[in-house]
C-alpha positions as CSV (number, residue, x, y, z in Angstrom):
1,X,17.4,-82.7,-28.8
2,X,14.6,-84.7,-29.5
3,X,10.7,-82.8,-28.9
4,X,8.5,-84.9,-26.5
5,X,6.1,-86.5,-28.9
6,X,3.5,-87.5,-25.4
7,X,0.3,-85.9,-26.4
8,X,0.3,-83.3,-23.4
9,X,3.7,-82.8,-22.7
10,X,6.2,-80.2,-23.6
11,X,10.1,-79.9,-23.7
12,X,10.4,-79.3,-20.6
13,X,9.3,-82.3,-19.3
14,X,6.3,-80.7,-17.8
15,X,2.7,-82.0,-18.2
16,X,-0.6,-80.5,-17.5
17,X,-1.2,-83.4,-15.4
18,X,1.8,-82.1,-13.3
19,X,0.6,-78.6,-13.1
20,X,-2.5,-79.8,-12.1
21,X,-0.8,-81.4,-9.0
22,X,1.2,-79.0,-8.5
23,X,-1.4,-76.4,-7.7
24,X,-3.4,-79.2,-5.3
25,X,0.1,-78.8,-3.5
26,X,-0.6,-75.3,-2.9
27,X,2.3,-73.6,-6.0
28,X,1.3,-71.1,-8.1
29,X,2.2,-70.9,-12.0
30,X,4.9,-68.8,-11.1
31,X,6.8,-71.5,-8.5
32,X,6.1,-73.5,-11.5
33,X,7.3,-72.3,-13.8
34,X,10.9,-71.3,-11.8
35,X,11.1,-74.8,-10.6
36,X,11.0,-76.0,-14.4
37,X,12.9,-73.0,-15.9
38,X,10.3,-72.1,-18.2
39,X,7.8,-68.5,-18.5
40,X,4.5,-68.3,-16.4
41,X,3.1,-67.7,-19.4
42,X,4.8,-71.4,-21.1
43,X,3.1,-73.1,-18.2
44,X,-0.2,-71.8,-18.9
45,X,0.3,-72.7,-22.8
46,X,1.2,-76.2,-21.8
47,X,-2.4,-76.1,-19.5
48,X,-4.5,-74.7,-22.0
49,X,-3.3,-75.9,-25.1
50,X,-2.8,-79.4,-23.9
51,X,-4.9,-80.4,-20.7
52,X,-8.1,-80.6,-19.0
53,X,-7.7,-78.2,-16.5
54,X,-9.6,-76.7,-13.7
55,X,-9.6,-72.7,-12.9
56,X,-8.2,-71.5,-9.7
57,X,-10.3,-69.2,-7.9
58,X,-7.7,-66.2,-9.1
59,X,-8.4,-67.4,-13.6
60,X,-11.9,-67.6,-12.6
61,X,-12.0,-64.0,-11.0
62,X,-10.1,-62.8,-14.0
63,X,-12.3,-64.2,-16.7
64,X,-15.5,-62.7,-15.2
65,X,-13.5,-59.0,-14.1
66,X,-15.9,-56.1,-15.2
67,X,-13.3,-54.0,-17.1
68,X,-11.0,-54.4,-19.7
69,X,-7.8,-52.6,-17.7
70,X,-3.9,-52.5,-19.2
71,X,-1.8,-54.0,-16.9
72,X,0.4,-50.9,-16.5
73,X,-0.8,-49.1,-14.4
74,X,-3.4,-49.7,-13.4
75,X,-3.6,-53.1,-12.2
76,X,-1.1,-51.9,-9.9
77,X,-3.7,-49.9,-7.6
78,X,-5.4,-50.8,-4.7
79,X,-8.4,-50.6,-6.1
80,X,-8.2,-53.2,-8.8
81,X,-6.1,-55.4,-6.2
82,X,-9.8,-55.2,-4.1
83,X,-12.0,-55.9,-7.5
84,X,-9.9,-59.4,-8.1
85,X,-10.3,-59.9,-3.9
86,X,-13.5,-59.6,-4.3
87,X,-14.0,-61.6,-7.3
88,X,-11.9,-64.4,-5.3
89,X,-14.1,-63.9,-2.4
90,X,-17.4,-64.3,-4.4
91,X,-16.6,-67.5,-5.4
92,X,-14.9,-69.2,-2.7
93,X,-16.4,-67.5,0.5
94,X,-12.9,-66.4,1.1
95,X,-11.8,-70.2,1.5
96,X,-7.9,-70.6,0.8
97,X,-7.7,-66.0,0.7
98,X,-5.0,-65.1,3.5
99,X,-6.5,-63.4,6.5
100,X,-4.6,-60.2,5.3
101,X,-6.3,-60.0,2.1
102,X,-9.9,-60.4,3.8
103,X,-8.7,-58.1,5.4
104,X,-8.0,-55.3,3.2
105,X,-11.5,-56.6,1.9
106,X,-13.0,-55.9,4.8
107,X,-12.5,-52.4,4.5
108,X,-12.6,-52.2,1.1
109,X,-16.3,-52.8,1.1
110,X,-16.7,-50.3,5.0
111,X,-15.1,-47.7,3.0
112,X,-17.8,-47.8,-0.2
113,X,-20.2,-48.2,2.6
114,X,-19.2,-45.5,4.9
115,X,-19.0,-42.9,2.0
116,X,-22.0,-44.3,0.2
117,X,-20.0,-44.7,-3.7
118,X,-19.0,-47.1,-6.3
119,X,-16.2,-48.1,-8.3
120,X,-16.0,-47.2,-11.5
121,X,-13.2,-47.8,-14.7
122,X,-12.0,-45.3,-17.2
123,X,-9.1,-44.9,-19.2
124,X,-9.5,-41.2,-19.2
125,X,-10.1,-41.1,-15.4
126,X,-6.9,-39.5,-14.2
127,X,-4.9,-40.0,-10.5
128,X,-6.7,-38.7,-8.1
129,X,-5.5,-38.8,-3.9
130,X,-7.8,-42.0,-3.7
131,X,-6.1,-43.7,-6.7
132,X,-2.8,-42.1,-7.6
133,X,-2.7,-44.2,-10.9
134,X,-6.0,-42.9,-12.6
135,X,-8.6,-45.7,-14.3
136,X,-10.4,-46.1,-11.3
137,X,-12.9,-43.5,-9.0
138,X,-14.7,-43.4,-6.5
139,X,-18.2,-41.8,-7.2
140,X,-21.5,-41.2,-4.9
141,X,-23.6,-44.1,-5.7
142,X,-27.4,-43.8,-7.4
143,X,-30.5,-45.3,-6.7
144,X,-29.8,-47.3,-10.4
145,X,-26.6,-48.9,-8.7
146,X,-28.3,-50.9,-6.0
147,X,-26.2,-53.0,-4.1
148,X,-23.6,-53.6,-6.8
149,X,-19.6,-52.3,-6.1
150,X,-19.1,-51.4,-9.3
151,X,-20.9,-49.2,-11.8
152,X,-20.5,-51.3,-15.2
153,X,-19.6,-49.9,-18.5
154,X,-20.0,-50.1,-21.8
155,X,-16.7,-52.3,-22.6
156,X,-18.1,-54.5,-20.0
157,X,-19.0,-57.9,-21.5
158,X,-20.6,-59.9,-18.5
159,X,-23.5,-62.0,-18.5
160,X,-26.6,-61.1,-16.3
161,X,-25.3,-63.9,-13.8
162,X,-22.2,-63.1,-13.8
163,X,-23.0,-59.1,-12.9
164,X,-24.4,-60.5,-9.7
165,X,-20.7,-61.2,-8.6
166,X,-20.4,-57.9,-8.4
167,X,-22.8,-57.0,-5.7
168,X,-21.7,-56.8,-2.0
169,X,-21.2,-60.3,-0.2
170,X,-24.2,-61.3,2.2
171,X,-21.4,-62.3,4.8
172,X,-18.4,-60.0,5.2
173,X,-15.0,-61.8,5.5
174,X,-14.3,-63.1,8.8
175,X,-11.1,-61.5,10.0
């Protein structure tokens, strides 16, 4: 079979012009790449590696995350579910997040309220009955931590700006 010599395209017939609309349309890279028969991660190559491409909300909430966590396990846990919510939330205004999700966001940020802590991010933090896969814990919050949901560490490789995505919302989701 005979590669697709189009600058941008791929063998699978599957542009980054395409994913692009497909997206608008409301599909995410993993409806994608099922409806093509390809990876998720072949559909991002093909939008990286040949397109100008926009971030959703979700890559641009992953690219400024505060910790460096391994998938397994611990982006399995509620609390690192909230952290990417929240990330989503900050730069949206909770624009295209299902009411369930600002939701749980909701009382994500009543709970660090109501018990006056932070999040933090360790490997060596083990489970605990908050977060039964370890990495993440709940500590009382310091004068130092301000209005920020997160305490930052030293893998953490944010710029000042960026940090300030971190702090609580002015305007709570609406739910």
């Amino acid at each position: 079979m005979a590669r697709n010599s189009n600058r941008g395209g791929s063998s699978s017939g599957l542009t980054p012009a395409m994913i692009e609309a497909l997206k608008r349309r409301g599909y995410n890279q993993n409806q994608i790449a099922e409806m093509y028969g390809i990876s998720r991660q072949r559909v991002s190559q093909i939008k990286y590696k040949w397109g100008q491409y926009t971030l959703s909300p979700r890559e641009r909430a992953k690219e400024i995350f505060p910790f460096k966590v391994p998938r397994d396990p611990f982006q399995r846990s509620a609390a690192d579910k909230r952290l990417r919510d929240h990330a989503e939330y900050a730069i949206t205004g909770g624009a295209g997040m299902s009411k369930e999700k600002l939701q749980r966001l909701r009382w994500f940020y009543e709970k660090l309220r109501r018990t006056n802590t932070i999040l933090i991010f360790g490997l060596h933090i083990p489970p605990s009955p908050q977060v039964s896969t370890g990495g993440y814990a709940y500590v009382p919050r310091t004068p130092e931590d301000d209005d920020f949901i997160v305490r930052f560490n030293e893998d953490c490789e944010l710029s000042e700006e960026e940090k300030l995505l971190w702090r609580f919302p002015p305007v709570l989701p609406e739910v």
